[in-house]
N, C-alpha and C positions, 0 to 999 in steps of 0.2 A: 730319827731326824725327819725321815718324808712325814712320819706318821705324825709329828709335832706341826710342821707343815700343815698339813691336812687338817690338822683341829683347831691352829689356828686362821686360817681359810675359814673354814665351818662357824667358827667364833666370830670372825669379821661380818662372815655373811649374815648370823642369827640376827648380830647387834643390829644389822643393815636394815634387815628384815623387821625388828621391833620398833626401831625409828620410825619407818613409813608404813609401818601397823598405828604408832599412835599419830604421825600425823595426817592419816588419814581417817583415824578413830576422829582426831581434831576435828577436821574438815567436816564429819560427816556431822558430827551435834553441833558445832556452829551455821551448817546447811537446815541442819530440824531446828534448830531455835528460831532460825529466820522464818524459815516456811511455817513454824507455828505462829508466831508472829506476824505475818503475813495474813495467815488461816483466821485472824482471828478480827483484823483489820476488815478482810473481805465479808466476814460473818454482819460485822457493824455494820456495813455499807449495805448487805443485803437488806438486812434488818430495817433499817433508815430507810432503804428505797423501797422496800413493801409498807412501808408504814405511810410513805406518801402517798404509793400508789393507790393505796386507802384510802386515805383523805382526799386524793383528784378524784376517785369514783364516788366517792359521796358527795361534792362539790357539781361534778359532773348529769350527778341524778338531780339535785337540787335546779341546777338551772336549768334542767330539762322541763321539771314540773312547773317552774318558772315563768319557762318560754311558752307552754302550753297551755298555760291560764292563759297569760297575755295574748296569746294569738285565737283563745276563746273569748274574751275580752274585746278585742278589734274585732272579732268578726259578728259579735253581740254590736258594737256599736257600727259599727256598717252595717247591719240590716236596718237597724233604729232609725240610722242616718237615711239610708235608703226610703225608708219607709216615710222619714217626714217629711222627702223631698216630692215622693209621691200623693201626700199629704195636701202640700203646698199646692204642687198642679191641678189636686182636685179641687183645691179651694177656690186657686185663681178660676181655673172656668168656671166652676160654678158661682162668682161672682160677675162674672163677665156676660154671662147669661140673661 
């Protein structure tokens, strides 16, 4: 009788034990589906944000080379300008003369 007891004790506990073996077997692949899922979401997003960050460094270099004609440009036409002003001055005196 103890010993019938005893096994079925044992018996309760196993079943006890194989429940919260699979619902936590559950829990744990519905946990890795999501984080794979997740994993794979954040991969996209890396992906996509290096692919910008590509294209802003290229866009970046472009209006560099850009900016740096144009400000050889203004400074080609301010000497020009300079120079015709100087130009002018000579002319006026030496018409004045």
């Amino acid at each position: 009788n103890r010993m019938e007891q005893e096994k079925e004790l044992l018996e309760k506990k196993l079943k006890w034990l194989t429940a919260e073996l699979q619902t936590k077997t559950d829990e744990l692949l519905n946990t890795n589906r999501e984080k794979g899922k997740e994993i794979l979401d954040l991969q996209g997003n890396l992906k996509s944000s290096s692919e910008q960050v590509a294209r802003l460094e290229s866009q970046l270099s472009s209006l560099r080379e850009v900016n740096e004609s144009q400000n050889k440009r203004a400074e080609d036409l301010n000497n020009k300008l300079k120079l015709a002003k100087e130009e002018q001055i000579a002319m006026e005196e030496k018409y004045r003369i």
